[in-house]
C-alpha positions in Angstrom: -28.9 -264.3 108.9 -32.0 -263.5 109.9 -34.0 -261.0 107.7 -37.1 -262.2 107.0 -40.0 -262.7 109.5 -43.1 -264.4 108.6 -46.0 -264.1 111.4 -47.9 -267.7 111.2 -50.4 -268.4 113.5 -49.6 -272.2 115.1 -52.2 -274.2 116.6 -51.6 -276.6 119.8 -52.8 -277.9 122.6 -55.3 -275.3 123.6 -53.7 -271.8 122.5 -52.8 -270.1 119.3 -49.5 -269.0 119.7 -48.0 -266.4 117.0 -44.7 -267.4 115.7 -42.6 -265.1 113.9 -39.7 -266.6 111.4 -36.9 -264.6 110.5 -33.8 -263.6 108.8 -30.9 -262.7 110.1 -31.4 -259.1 110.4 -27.2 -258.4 110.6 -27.1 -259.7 106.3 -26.9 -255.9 105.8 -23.8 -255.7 107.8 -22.3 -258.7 107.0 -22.0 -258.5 103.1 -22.4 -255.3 102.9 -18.5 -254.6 104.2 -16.4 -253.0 101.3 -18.8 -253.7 99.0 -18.5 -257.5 99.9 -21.7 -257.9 97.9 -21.3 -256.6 94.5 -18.3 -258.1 94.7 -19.5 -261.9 95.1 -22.6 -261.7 92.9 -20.1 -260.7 89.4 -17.8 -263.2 90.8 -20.6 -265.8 91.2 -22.8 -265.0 88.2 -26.4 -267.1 89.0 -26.1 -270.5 86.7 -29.6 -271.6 85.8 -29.7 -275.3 85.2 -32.5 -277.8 86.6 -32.9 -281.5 85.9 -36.2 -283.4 85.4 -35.9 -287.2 86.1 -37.3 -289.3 83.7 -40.3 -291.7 84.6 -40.0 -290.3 88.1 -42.2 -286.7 87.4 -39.3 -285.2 89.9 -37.8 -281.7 88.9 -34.6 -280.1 90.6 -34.4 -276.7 90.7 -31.0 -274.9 91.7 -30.7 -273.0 94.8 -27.5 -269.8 95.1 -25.8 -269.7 97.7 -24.9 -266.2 98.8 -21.9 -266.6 101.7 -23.9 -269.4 103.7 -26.6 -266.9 104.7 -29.1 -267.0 101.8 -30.2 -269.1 99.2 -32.0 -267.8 96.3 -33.4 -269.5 93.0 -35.0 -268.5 89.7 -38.4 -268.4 89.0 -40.5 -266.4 86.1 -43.8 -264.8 86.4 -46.1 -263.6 83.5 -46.0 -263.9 79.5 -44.4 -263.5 78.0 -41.7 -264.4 81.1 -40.3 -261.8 83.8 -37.2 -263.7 85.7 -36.9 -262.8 89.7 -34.7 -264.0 92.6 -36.6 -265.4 94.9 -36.1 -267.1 98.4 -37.8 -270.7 98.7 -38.8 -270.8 102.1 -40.8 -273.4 104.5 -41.8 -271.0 107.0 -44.0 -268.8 105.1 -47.0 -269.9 102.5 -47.3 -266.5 100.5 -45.4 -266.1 96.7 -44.4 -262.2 96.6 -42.5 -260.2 94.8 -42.1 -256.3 94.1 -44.2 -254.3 91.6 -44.7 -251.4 88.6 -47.1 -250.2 91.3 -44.8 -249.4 94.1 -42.6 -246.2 94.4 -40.8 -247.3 97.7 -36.9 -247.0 97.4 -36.4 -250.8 98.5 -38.7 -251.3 95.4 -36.4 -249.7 92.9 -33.3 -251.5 93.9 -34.4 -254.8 93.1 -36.5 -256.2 89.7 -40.1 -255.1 89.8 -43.3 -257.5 87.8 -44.1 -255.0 84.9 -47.5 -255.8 85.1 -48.9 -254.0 81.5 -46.4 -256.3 79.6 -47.9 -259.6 80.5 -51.0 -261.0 78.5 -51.8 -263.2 81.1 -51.8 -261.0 83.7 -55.0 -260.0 86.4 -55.1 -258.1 89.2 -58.0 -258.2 92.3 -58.8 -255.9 94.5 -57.5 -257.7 97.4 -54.5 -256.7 99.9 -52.5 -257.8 102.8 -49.4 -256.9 104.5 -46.5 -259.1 106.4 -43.9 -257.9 108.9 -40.0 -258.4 108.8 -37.0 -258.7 111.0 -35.4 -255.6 108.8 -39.1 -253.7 107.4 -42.4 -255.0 106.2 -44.2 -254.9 103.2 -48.0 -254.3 101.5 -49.2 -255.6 98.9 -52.0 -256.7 96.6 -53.6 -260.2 95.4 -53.1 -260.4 91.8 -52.7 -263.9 88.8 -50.5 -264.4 86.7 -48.7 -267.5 85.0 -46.0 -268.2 87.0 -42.9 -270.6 86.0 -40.1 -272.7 88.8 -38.4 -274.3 86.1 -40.3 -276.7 83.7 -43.1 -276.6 86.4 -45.8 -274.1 85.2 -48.2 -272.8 87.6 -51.4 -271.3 85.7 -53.3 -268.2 86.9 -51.4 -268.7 90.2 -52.4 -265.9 92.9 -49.5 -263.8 94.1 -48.5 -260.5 96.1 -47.4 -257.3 94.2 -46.0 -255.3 97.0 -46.8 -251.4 96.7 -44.9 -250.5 99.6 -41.4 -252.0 101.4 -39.1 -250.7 103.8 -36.0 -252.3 105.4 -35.0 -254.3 102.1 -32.7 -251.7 100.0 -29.9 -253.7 100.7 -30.9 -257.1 100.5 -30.2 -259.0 97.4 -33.5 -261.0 96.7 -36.5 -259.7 94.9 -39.2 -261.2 97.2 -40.1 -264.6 98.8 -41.9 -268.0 97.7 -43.3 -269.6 100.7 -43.9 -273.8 100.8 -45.6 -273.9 103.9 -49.2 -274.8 104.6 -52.3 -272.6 103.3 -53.6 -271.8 106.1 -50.8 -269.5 107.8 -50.9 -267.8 104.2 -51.2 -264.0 104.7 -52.8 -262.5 101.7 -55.1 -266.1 101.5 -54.1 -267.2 98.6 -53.5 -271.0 97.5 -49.8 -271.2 97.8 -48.0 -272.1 94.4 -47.2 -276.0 95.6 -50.7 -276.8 96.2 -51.8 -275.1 92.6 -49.1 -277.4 91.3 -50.2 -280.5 93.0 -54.1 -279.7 92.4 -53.0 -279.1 88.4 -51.5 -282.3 88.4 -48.0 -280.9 87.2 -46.5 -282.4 91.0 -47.1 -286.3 91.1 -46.2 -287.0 94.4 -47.3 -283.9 97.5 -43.2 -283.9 98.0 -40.5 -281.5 98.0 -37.1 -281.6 99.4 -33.8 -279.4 100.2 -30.3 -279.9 99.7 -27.8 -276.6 100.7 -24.5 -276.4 99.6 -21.5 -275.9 101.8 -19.3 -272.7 101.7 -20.3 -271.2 98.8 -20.5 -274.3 96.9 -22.6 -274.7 94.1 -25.1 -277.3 94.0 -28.2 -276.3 95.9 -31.2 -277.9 95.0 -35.0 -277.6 95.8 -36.8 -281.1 94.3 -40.6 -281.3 93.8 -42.6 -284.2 93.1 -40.2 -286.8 94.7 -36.6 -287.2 96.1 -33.3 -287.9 94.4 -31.4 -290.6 96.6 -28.0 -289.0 95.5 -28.2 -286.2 98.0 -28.1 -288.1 101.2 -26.8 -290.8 102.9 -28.3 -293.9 104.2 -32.0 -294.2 105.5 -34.6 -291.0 106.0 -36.0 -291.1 109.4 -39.1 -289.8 109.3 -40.2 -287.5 112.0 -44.6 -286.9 112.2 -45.7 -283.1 112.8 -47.3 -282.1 115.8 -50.2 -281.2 113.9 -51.3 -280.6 109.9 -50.7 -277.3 109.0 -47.5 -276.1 110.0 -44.3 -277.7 109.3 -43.4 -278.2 113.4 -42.2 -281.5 115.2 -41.4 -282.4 118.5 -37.5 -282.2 119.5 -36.4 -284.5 122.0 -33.2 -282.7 123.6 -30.2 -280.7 122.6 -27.1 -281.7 124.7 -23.6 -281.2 124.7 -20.9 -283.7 125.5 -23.6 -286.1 126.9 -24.9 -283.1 128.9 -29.2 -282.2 128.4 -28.4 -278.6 127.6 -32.0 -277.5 126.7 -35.3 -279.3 125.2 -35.1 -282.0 127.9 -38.3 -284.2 127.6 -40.1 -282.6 124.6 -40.2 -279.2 123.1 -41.0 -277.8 119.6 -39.1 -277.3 116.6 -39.8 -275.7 113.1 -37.4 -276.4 110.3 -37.2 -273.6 108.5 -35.1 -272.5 104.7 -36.2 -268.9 105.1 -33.8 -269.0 108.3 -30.3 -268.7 108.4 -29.2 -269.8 111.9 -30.7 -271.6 114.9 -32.5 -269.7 117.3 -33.9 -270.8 120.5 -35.0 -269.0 124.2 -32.9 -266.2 125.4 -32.0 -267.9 128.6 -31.4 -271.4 126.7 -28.8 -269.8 123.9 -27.1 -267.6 126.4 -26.4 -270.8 128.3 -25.2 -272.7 124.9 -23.0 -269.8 124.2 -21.4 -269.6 127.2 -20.4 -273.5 127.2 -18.9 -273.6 124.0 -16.5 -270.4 125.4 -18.3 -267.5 123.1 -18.1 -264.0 123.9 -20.8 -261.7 122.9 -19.9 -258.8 120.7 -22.1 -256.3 119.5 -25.4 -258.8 117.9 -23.3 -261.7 117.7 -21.2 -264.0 120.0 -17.5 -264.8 119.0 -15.1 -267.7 119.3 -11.7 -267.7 118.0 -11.4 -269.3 114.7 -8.4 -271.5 115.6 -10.4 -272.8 118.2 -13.5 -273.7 115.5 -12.0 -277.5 115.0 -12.0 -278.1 118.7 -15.7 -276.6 119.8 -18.2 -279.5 121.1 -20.7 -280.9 118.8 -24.7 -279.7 119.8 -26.9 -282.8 119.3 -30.4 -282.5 118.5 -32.6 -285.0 119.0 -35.5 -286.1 117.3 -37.7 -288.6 117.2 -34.6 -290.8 119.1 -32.2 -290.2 116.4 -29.5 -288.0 117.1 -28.5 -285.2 115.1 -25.0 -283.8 115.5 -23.9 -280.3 114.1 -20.3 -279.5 114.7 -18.4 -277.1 115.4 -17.6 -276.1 112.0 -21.1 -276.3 110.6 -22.4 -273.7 113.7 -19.3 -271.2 113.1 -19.4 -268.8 110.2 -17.0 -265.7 109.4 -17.7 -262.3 109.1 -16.9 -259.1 106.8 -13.8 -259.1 108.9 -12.6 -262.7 109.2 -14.1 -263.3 112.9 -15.4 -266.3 113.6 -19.1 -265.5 115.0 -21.7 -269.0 116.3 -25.2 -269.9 114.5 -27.0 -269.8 117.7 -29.6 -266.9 118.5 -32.2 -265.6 120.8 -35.8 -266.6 119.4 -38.5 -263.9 119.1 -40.9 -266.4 121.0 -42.0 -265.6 124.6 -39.3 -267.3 126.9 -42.3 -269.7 128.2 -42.5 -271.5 125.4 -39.2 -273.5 124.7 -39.5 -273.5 120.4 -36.3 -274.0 118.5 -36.1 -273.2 114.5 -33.5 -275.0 112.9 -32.8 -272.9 109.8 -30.1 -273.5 107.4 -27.3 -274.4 109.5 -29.3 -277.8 110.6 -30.7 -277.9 106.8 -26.8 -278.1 105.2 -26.2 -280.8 107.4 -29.3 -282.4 106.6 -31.0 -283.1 103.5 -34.5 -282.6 104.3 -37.9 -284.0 102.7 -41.1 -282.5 103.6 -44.1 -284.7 103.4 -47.6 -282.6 102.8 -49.5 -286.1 101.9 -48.3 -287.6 105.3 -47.7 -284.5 107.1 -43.8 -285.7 107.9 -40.6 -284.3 107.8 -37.7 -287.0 106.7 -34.4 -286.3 107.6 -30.9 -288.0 106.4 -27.3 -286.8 106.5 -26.6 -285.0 103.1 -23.7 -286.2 100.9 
């Protein structure tokens, strides 16, 4: 799906190598097809209910899911409260989201922070900008009280964005990043930390579960993890480093077969990322084994073939972590059965895989800031 890029810089081994995260830059296309869009928000009106787990400080929060490509959640900024759309996303640490200040077309499409009818509201003088798969935006630094749920976020710093291009047709109103502060654009404390430093988090924990097809049910947890989601034991994977949420990937076969990784390579798993992207030479290669032909951006099987495409295995840590044919395969605006698999911005010398929300649906996924971990369990 690919339409958001977030530019974090990633320390290792000796070099700082820029990593952008995106989103799948074709959304436009895809659900933009005879008004495929309109048409599956009013039949899929946005159902706000969260659950807070008594004795155990954790809070659920529900996730939309919009065609398997995005996954948006409610969140209020500002008193009294202003209610955005907003995408909950591990590879970016900056909360944004448009503003009474900008004029930009992509501005006036989606809901815009009316800034003079908060109380609570203050603005600074300071600015920043971030680059995207389909347009960038600017913005300023400003506080406000801001709300995910019953978890309330006081003078939290956040991005008004003055100018955006590329995201008229994208149906979010701007971005709430979990990752670490220090790949944080504009510099501000991200909203998880202000929660954990304020006490309102009780354990530094948050967790993902995506829905299948549409399904309702999408959750982002905070503060702990609800055993219902997943099955089994979490195996716990360490990070290469504090600061960014990337682990070391043992292989990816198929059919027994080391198709790419072999020995150890780098992965990032990612909710602002629809698919799984990987080297050029690496995916091309993937593709081509599992019989897809490429067509225009994307590469295309034939859907009665889905139930009989090869599993790709990813493994971490020694566990093995199968995603089917039926979990890589989505359909487009037409009914054509296109893969999950795509080129990676990165330079092809560096072999660093993003497992978006593909791997994540398969997966329920806990992310560990107070032992820098990812744990990772098959979801129910």
């Amino acid at each position: 799906m690919k339409w958001l890029v977030v530019l974090g810089l990633v320390a290792f081994s000796e070099c700082i190598v820029k990593i952008p995260l995106r989103r799948v830059k074709t959304m436009r296309k895809t659900l933009s097809g005879k008004n495929m869009l309109n048409n599956f928000l009013k039949e899929h009106p946005y159902r706000l209910s969260q659950i807070s787990f008594r004795g155990s400080n954790l809070t659920s929060h529900p996730l939309r899911n919009i065609k398997d490509l995005v996954y948006l959640a409610n969140i209020t900024i500002g008193t009294p409260p202003q209610e955005f759309q907003v995408i909950f996303d591990t590879g970016s640490s900056d909360l944004w989201v448009p503003s009474d200040f900008c004029t930009s077309p992509a501005c006036s499409k989606h809901v815009r922070f009316r800034h003079l009818q908060s109380s609570t509201f203050r603005l600074t003088n300071k600015t920043f900008s971030i680059t995207y798969g389909s347009g960038r935006m600017k913005g300023v630094v400003a506080h406000d009280t801001v709300r995910i749920g019953d978890l309330v976020s006081t003078d939290q710093p956040f991005g008004l964005s003055v100018e955006e291009y590329g995201f008229d047709h994208i149906p979010f109103d701007g971005v709430l990043g979990l990752n670490y502060p220090k790949i944080s654009s504009s510099g501000a404390i991200p909203i998880f930390d202000k929660l954990k430093n304020q006490g309102a988090i009780s354990e530094p924990v948050f967790a993902f579960y995506l829905s299948k097809d549409e399904q309702e049910g999408s959750v982002v947890m905070f503060g702990g993890v609800d055993h219902h989601y997943y099955k089994g034991e979490l195996n716990w994977v360490p990070l290469i480093r504090s600061g960014n949420w990337i682990i070391h990937m043992h292989s990816i076969s198929i059919e027994r077969k080391v198709i790419a990784c072999s020995g150890r390579c780098m992965a990032f798993v990612d909710t602002g990322t629809a698919f799984i992207e990987g080297p050029k030479p690496l995916v091309d290669n993937m593709q081509k084994l599992i019989g897809a032909k490429p067509s225009g951006s994307k590469h295309y099987v034939s859907c009665s073939a889905v139930n009989t495409l090869p599993s790709i295995i990813f493994t971490i840590n020694g566990i093995n972590y199968p995603v089917p044919g039926r979990a890589y395969i989505l359909k487009d605006y037409r009914g054509r059965c296109y893969t999950t698999f795509q080129e990676s911005p990165l330079s092809p010398s560096i072999e660093f895989w993003i497992l978006g929300d593909v791997f994540v649906r398969l997966y329920f996924t806990v992310f560990d800031r107070g032992n820098d971990r990812i744990g990772l369990a098959r979801a129910v």
